[in-house]
C-alpha positions as CSV (number, residue, x, y, z in Angstrom):
1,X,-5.6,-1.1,17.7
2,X,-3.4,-3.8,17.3
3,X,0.2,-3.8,18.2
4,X,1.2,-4.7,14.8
5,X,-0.4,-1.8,13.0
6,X,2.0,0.3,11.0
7,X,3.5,4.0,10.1
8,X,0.1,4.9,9.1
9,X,-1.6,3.9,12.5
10,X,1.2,5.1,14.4
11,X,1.5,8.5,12.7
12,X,-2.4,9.0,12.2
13,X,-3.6,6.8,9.8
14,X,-2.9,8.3,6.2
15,X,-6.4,8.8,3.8
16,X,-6.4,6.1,1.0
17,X,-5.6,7.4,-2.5
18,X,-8.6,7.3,-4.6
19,X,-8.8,5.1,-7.6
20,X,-8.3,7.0,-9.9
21,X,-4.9,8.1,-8.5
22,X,-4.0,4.9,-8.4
23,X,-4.9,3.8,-11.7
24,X,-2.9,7.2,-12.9
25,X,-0.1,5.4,-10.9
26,X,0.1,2.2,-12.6
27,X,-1.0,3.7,-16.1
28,X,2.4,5.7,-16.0
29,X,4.0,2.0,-16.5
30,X,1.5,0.9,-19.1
31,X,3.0,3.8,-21.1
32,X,6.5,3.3,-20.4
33,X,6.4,0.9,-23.4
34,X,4.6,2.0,-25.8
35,X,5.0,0.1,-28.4
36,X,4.4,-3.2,-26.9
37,X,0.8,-1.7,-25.0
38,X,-0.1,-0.5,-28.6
39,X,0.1,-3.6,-30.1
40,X,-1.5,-5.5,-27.1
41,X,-4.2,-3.0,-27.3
42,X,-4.6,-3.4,-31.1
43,X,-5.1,-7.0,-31.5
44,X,-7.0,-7.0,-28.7
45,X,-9.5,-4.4,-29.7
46,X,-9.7,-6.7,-33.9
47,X,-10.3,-10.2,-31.8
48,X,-13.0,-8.1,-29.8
49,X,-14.3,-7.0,-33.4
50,X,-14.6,-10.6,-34.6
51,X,-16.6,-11.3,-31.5
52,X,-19.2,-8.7,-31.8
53,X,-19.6,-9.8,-35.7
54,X,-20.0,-14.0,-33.8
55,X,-24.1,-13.3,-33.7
56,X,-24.4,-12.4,-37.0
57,X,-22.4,-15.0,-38.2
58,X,-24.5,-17.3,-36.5
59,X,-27.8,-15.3,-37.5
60,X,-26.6,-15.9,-41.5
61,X,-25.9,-19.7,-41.1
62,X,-29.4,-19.9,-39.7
63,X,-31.5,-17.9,-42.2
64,X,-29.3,-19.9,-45.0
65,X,-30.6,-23.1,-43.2
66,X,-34.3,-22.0,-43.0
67,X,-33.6,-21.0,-46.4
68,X,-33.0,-24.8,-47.2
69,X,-29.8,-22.8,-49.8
70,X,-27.6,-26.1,-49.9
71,X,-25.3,-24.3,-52.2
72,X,-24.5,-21.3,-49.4
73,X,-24.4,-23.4,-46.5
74,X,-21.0,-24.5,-46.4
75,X,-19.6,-21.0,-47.1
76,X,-22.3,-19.4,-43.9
77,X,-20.4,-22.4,-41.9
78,X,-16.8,-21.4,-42.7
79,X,-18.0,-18.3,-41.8
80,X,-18.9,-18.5,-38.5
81,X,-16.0,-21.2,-37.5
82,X,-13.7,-18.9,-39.3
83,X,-15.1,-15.7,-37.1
84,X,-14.9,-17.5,-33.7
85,X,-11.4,-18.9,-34.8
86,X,-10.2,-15.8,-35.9
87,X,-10.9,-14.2,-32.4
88,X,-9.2,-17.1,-30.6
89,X,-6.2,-16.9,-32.4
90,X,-6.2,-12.9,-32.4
91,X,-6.4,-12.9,-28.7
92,X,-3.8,-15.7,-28.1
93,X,-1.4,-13.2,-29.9
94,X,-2.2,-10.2,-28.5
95,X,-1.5,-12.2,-24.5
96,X,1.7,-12.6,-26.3
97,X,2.1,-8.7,-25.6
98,X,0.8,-8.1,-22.6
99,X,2.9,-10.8,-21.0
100,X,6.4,-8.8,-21.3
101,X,4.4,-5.5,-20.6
102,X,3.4,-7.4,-17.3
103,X,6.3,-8.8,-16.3
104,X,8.9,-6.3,-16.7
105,X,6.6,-3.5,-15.0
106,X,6.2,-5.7,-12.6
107,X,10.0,-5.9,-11.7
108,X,10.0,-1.9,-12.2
109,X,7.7,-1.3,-10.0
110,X,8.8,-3.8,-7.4
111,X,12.2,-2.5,-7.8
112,X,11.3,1.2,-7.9
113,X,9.1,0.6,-4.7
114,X,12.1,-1.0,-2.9
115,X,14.6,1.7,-3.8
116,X,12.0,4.1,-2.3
117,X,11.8,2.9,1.0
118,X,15.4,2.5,0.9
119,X,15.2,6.3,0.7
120,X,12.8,6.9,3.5
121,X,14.8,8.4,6.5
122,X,15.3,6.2,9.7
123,X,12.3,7.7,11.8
124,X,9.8,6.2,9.0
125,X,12.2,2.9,9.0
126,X,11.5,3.2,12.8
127,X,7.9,3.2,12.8
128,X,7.3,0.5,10.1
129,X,7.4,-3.0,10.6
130,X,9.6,-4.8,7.8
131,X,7.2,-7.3,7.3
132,X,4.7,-4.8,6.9
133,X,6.7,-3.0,4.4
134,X,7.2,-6.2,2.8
135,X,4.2,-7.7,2.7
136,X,3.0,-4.5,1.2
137,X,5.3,-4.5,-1.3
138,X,5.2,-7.8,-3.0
139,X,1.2,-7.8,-2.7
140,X,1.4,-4.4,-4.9
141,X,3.4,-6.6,-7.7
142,X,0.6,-8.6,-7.6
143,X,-2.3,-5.9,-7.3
144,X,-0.7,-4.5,-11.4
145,X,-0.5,-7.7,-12.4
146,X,-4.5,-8.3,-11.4
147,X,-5.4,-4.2,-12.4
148,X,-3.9,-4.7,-15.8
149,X,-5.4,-7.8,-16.4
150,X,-8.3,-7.0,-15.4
151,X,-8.6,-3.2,-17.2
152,X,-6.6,-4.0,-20.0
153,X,-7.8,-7.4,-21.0
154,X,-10.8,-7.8,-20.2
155,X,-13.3,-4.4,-18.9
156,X,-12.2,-2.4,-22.3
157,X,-12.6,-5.3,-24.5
158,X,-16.1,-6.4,-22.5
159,X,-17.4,-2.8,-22.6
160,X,-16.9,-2.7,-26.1
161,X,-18.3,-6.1,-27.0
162,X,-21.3,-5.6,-25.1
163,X,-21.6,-2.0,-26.4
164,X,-21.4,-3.2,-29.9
165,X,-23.7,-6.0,-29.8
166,X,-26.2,-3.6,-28.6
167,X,-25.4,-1.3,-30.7
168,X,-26.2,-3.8,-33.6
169,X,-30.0,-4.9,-31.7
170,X,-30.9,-1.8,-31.8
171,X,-30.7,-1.5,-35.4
172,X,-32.4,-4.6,-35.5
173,X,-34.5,-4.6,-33.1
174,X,-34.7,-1.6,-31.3
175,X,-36.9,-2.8,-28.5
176,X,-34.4,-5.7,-27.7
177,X,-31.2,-3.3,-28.5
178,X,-32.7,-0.6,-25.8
179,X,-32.9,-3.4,-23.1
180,X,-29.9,-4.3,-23.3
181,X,-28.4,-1.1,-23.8
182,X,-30.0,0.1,-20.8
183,X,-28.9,-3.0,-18.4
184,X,-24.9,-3.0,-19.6
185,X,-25.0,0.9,-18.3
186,X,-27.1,-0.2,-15.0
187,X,-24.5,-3.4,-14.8
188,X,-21.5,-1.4,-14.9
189,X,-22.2,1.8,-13.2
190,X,-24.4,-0.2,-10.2
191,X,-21.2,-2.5,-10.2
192,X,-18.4,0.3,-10.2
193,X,-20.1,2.3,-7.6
194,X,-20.9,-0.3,-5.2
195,X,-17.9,-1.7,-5.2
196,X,-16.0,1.5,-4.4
197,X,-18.2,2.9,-2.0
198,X,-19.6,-0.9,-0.4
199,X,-16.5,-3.2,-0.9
200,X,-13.4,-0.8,-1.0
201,X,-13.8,0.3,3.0
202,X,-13.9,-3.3,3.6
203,X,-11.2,-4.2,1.6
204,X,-8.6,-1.6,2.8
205,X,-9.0,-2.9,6.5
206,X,-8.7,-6.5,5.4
207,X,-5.4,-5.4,3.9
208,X,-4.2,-3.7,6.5
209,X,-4.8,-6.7,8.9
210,X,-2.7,-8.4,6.2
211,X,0.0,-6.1,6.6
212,X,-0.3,-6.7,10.4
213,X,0.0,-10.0,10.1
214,X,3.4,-9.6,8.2
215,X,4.9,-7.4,10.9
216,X,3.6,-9.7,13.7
217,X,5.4,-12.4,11.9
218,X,8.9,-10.8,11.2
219,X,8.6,-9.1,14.6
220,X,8.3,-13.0,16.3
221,X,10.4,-14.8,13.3
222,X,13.4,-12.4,13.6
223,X,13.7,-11.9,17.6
224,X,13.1,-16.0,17.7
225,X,16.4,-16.6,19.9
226,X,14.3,-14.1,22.9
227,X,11.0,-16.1,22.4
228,X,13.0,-19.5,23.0
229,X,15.5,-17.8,25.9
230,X,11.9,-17.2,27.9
231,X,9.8,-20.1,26.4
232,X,7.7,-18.0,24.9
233,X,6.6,-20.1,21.9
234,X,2.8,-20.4,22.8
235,X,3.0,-16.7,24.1
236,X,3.8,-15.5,20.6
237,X,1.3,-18.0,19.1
238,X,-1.5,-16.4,20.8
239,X,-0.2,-13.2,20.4
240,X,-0.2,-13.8,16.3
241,X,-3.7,-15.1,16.9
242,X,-4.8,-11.7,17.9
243,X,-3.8,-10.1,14.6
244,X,-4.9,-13.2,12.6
245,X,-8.2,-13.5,14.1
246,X,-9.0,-9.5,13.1
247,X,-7.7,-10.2,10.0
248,X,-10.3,-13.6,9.7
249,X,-12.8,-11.1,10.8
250,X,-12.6,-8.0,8.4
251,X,-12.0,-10.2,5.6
252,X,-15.0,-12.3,6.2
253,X,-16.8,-8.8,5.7
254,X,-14.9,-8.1,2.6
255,X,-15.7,-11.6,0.7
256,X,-19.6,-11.3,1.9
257,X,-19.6,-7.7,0.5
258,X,-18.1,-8.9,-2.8
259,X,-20.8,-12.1,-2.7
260,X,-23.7,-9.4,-2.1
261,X,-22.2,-7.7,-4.9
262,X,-22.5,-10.8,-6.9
263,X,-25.9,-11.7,-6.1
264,X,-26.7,-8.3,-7.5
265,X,-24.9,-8.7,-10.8
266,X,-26.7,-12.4,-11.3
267,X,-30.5,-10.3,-10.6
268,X,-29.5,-8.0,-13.6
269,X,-28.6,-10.9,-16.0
270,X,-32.0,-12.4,-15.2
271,X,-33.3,-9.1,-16.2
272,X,-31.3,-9.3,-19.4
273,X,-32.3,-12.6,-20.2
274,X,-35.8,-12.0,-19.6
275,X,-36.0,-8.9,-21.7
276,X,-33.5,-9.6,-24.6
277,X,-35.4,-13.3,-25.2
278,X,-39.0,-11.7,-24.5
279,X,-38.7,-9.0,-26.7
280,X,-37.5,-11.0,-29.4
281,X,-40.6,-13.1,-28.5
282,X,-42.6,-10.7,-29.3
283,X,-41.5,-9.3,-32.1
284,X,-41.6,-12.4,-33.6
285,X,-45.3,-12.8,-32.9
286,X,-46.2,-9.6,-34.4
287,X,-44.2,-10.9,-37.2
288,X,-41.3,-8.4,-37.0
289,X,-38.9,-11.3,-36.5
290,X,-37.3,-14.3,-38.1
291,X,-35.3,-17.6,-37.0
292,X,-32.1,-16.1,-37.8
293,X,-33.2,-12.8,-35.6
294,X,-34.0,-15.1,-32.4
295,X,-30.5,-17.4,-32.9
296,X,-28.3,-14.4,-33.1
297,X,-30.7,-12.4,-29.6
298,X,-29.8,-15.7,-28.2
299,X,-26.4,-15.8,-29.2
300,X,-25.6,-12.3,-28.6
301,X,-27.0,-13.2,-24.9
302,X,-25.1,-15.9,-24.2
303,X,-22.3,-13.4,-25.2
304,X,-23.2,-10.8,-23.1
305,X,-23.9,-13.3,-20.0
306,X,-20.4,-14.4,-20.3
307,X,-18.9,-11.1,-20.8
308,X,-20.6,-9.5,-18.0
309,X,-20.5,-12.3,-15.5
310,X,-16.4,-11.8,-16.3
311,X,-17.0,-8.1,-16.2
312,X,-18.5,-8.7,-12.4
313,X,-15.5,-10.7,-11.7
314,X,-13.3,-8.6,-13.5
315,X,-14.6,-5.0,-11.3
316,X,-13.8,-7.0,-8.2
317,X,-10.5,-8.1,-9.7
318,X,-10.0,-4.5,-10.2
319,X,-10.7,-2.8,-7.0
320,X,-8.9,-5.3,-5.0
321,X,-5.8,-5.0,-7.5
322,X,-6.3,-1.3,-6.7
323,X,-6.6,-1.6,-2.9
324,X,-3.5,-3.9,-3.0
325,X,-1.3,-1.7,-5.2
326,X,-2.4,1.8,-2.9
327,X,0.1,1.6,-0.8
328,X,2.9,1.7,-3.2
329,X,0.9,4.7,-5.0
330,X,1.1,6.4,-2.0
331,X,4.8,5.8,-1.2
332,X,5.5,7.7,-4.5
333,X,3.8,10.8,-3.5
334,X,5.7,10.8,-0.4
335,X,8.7,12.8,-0.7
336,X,11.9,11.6,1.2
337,X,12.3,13.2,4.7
338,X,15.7,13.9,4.3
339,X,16.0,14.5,0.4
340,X,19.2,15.1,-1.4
341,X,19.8,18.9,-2.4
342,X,19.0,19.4,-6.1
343,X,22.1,19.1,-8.1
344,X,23.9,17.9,-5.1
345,X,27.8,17.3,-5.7
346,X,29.4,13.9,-4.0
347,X,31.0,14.8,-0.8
348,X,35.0,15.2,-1.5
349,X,37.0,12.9,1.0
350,X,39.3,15.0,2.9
351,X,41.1,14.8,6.2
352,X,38.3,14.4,8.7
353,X,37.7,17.9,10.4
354,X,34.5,18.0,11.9
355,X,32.7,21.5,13.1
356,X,29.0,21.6,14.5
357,X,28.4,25.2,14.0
358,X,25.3,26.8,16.6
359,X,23.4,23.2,15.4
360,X,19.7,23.0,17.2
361,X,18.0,19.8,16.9
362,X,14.6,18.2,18.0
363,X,13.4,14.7,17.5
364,X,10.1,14.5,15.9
365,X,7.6,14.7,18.8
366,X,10.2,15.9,21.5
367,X,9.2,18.7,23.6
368,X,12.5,20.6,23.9
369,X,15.2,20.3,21.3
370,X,18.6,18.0,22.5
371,X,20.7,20.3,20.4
372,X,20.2,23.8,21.9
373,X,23.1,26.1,19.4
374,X,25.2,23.8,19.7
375,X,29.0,24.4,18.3
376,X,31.9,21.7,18.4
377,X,35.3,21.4,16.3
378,X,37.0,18.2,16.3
379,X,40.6,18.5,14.3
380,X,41.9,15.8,11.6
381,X,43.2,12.9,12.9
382,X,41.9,13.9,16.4
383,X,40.5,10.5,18.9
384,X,37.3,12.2,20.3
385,X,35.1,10.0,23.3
386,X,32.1,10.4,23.7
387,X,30.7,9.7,27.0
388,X,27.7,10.5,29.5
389,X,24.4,9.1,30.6
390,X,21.9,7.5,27.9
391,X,20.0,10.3,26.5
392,X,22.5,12.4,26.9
393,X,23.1,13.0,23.0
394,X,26.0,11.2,22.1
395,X,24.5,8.7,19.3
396,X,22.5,11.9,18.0
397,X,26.3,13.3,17.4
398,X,27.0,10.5,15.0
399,X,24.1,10.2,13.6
400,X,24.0,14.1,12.7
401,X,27.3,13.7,11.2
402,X,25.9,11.1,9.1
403,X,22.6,13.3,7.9
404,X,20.7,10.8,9.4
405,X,18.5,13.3,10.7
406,X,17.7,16.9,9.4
407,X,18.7,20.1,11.5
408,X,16.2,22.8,12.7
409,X,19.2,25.0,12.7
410,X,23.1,25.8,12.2
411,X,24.8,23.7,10.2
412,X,27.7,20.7,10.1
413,X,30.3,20.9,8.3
414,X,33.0,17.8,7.2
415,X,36.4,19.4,5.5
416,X,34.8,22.5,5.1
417,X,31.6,20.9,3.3
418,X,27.8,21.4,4.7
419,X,26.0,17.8,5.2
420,X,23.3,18.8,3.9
421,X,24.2,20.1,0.4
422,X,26.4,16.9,-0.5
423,X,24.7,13.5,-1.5
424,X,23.7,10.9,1.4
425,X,25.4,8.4,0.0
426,X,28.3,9.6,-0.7
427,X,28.9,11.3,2.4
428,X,28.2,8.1,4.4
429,X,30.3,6.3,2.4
430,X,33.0,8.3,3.8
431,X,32.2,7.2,7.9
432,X,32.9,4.0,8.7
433,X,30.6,2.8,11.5
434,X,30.9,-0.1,13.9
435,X,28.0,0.0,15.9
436,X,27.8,-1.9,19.5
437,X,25.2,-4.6,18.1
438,X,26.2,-4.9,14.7
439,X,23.2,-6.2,12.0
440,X,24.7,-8.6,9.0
441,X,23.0,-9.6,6.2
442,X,22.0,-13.4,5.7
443,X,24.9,-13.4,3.2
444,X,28.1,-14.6,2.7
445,X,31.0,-13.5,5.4
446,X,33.1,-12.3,2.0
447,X,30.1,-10.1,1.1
448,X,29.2,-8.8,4.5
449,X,33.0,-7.7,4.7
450,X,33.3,-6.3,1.4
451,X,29.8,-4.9,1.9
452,X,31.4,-1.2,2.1
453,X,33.7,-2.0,-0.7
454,X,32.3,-4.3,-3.2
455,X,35.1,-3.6,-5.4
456,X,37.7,-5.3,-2.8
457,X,40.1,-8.4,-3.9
458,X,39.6,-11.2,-2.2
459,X,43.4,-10.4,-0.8
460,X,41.8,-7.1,0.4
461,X,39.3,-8.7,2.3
462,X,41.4,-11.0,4.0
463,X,43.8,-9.2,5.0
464,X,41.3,-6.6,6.7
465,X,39.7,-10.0,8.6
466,X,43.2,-10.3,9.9
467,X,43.2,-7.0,10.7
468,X,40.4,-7.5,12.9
469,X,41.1,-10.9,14.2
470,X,38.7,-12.6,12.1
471,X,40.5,-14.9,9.9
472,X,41.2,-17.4,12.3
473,X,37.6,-18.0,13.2
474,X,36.8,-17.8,9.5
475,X,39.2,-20.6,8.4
476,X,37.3,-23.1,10.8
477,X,33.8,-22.4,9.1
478,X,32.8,-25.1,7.1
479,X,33.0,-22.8,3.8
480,X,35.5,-20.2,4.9
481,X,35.0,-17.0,3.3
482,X,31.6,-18.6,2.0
483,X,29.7,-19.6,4.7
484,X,26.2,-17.9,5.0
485,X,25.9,-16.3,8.4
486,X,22.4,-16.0,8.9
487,X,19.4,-13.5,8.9
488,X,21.6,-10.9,11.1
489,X,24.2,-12.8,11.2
490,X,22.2,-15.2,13.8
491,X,25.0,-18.4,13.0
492,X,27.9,-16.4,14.5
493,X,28.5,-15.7,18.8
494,X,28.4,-12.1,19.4
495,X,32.4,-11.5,19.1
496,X,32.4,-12.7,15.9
497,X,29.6,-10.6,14.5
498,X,31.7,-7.6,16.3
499,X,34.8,-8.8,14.6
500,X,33.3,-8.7,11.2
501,X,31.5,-5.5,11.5
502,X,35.6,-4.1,12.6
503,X,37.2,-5.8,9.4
504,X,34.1,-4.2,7.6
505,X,35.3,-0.5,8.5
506,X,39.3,-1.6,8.1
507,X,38.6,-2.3,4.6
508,X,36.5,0.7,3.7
509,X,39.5,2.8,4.8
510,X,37.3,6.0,5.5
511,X,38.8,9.0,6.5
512,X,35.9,9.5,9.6
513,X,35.7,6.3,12.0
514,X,32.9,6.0,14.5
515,X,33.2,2.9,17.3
516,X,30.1,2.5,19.3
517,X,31.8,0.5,21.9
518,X,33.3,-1.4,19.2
519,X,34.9,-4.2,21.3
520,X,32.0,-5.0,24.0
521,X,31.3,-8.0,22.9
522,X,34.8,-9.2,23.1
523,X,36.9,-11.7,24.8
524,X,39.7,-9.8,27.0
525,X,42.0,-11.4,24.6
526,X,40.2,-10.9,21.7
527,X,39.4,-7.7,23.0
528,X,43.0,-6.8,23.6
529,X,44.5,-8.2,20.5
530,X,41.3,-6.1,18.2
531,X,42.2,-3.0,20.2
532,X,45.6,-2.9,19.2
533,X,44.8,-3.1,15.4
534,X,42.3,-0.6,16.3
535,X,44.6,1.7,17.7
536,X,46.5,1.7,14.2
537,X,43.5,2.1,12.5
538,X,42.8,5.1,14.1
539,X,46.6,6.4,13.0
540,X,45.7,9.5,10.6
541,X,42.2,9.4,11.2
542,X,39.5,11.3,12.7
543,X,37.9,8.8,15.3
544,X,35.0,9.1,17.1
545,X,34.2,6.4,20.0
546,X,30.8,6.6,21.7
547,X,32.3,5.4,24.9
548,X,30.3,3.6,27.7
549,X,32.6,1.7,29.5
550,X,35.2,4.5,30.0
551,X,37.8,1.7,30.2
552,X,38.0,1.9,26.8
553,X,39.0,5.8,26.3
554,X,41.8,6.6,28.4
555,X,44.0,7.3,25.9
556,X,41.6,9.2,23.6
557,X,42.7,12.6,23.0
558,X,39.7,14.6,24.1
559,X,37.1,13.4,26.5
560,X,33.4,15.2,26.0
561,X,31.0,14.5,28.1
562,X,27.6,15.1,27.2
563,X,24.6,16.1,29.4
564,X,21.6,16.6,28.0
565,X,22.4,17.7,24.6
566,X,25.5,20.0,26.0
567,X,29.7,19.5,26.6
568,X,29.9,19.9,30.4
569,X,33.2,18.7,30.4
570,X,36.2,17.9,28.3
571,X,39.8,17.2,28.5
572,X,41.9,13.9,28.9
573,X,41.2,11.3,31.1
574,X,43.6,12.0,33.9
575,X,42.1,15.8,33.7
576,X,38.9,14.9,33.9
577,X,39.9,12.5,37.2
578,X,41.2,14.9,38.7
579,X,38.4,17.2,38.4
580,X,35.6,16.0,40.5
581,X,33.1,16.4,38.0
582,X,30.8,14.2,36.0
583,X,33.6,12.2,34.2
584,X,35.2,11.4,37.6
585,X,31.7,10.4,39.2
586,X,31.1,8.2,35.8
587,X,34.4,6.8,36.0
588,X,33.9,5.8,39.9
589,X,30.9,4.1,38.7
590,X,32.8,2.3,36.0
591,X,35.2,0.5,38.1
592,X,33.2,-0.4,40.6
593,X,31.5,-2.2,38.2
594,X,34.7,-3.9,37.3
């Protein structure tokens, strides 16, 4: 298994949807405009009409000829330009229809696809590779557009052309009629259930090598500054060759499957041909036949050749539009992990008490749960460190408070209010995070500040840089407030990523703050100087500082340290000192690292 394979080799991989759910899937967007799919449908199905009625055009311009009627001729002519124009025209129009339909379900989907990943909790986020996810995403887009096109466009209108000219044989000659009656059912129903049960297998690995090969990418593309600090470069080159090789080789299987299928399709048309023409052949011969009869067999083969050598194309067009839009089907049967309560009200900002009330959690997988009835109060406005060894719980705090995860038991409360029955959004929007490594998006430094607050002044954002002592460094950019900062904010030195992500949470001006080590990646001056505006920050807030160089904490108000999932100790730094405990052996270890 490659190392590139996604959430649904990680997690067991998932069964495929079968067509048909997935055509339900994107048929839900055909129908969200009504109007415009009726119309398309509509003009399609009268230029489909004039074809079917193209052979006997043809078939009465003949027999007039035969006929040697000078007087009719020109009239059977206008006639059969006048049919074939008629559909040209009639279909040109009814493009004009599906074009809009296309393109804005396109966007919805696209968009609707996006904002439900958004919504997918952080252990899916964990086991997915963006550029999977991505790659899976845009080639859905692209899997309607090819699944419309070919359903809407061309199979329903083929079917029924080839149906009807038929039809019409076997009134005329029921011999021909029942030959190629009997070959347009074998065409299509060999075709369809080949290619789901032959070419589909094939195609779904292909396009999960193509997902790999997306999340190989982004993996290498976005961790490039560790591939050049070891000189990795031909490393990861041969490591992408891996995934692209598989890829080379499943795909190889799908595109002989879909020739096999096609050499198939071509044996039946022979069949067709040699039947349709030989019975017409024949009738003639026994007299049952005239010129006009053999021009419009001929015509209506040359037709029906065309419309089911499309129709081939078309079914492959199909099934891989299908394969490559079945991921997104899927993602809308997957409910969110951590779902929203229904009719959840938006969490009311308050002064910041915090209460972890007999809360058990597990990670998924985990043997024994970290959180074992776990109960904590932290007051208003209290300066609560965290500290302890890694793994000792102290990030699953914050991100608990967040409703990052869900709880097997107990319950959290913020000012009285339970997590769990308040919106996501709106209770995250009340926690201002700066994390230790802080991630910013290949924006502007004016958005990535404002990012918390998009409604902020300019003034507002700043005066929040200068807060954080970010200004200065700003100022020297070549476009100030504008300058792009890269894909995670790659352009700027670590201090000033740390700097921004600080004037981030003074301008959202939450009531809870949480500082993972906030000012690690700090200059002792810078370091200082940030400290001190954090300090006033903190003034009338509840603040919560994961702690790991303990440095940093002495003048918190309360001290917990955490040991595998449990408060062994609190108090205030001098307290704990004194103690002898955990804190005091921590703290040893601390300074004589300094």
């Amino acid at each position: 298994m490659s190392d590139f394979d996604d959430e649904d080799e990680t997690q067991g991989r998932r069964r495929a949807l079968s067509n048909t759910q997935v055509l339900g899937f994107l048929a839900r967007f055909w129908l969200r405009r009504k109007l415009i799919f009726t119309a398309g449908v509509v003009l399609t199905l009268i230029a489909v009409g004039f074809d079917v009625a193209l052979p006997t055009a043809a078939e009465h311009l003949v027999n007039v000829v035969v006929a040697g009627e000078k007087s009719r001729a020109w009239g059977a002519w206008a006639i059969f330009v006048g049919v074939y124009l008629a559909f040209s025209l009639i279909r040109n129009i009814a493009h004009r229809f599906w074009i809009p339909l296309a393109a804005r379900n396109m966007e919805e989907m696209t968009n609707e696809g996006f904002a439900r990943v958004q919504a997918f909790s952080s252990d899916w986020h964990a086991d997915s590779f963006a550029g999977a996810t991505v790659r899976k995403l845009t080639r859905a887009m692209w899997g309607y557009d090819s699944v419309t096109d070919a359903f809407t466009i061309w199979l329903v209108p083929s079917m029924i052309v080839l149906l009807g000219l038929s039809g019409v044989m076997l009134v005329k000659q029921p011999l021909a009629g029942a030959i190629s009656l009997v070959v347009v059912l074998l065409y299509l129903s060999v075709n369809l259930w080949i290619t789901e049960r032959y070419v589909r297998p094939a195609n779904l690995k292909s396009n999960a090598l193509d997902s790999a090969i997306g999340g190989a990418l982004a993996d290498a593309v976005t961790s490039n500054p560790t591939v050049k600090a070891f000189g990795a470069e031909d490393r990861e080159t041969a490591r992408l060759a891996q995934v692209t090789a598989a890829w080379r080789d499943a795909v190889m299987v799908t595109w002989n499957r879909f020739t096999d299928v096609w050499l198939g399709q071509n044996l039946l048309l022979v069949v067709l041909q040699a039947g349709l023409t030989g019975a017409m052949v024949w009738a003639w011969m026994r007299g049952q036949a005239n010129a006009g009869d053999i021009v419009a067999a001929m015509t209506s083969f040359l037709l029906m050749s065309g419309y089911l050598r499309n129709m081939g194309e078309n079914i492959r067009m199909l099934q891989k539009g299908i394969d490559d839009s079945e991921d997104v089907a899927a993602w809308s049967k997957l409910p969110p992990q951590i779902a929203d309560a229904p009719g959840a009200p938006d969490f009311v900002t308050g002064p910041g008490a915090v209460a972890f009330q007999g809360v058990t959690f597990a990670y998924r997988n985990a043997g024994a749960p970290l959180y074992d009835r776990f109960s904590l109060d932290i007051t208003p406005g209290e300066k609560v460190a965290l500290v302890g060894p890694t793994g000792s719980g102290k990030s699953t705090f914050v991100k608990l408070i967040q409703r990052l995860h869900d709880l097997q038991g107990g319950r959290i409360l913020i000012d009285g209010q339970d997590v769990a029955k308040v919106t996501q959004g709106s209770l995250r929007r009340a926690i201002a995070v700066v994390p230790q490594d802080p991630a910013l998006f290949h924006r502007s430094l004016l958005d990535n500040i404002a990012y918390g607050r998009p409604d902020a002044t300019f003034d507002q954002v700043v005066e929040a840089a200068k807060k954080a002592r970010a200004h200065d460094f700003i100022l020297k950019l070549p476009h100030g407030y504008d300058t792009l900062v890269g894909e995670r904010g790659i352009k700027l030195s670590g201090g000033e990523r740390q700097r921004v992500a600080i004037a981030r949470a003074f301008l959202t001006n939450a009531p809870i703050l949480v500082l993972d080590e906030a000012t690690s990646s700090l200059d002792v001056e810078t370091e200082a100087l940030v400290q001190e505006a954090a300090e006033a920050l903190m003034q009338g807030r509840t603040t919560i500082v994961i702690a790991h160089r303990l440095s940093t904490v002495r003048g918190a108000d309360r001290i917990l340290v955490f040991q595998n999932g449990r408060v062994v100790e609190e108090g205030r730094h001098a307290e704990l000192k004194a103690k002898g405990g955990v804190y005091a052996r921590l703290n040893a270890v601390s300074e004589g690292a300094v």
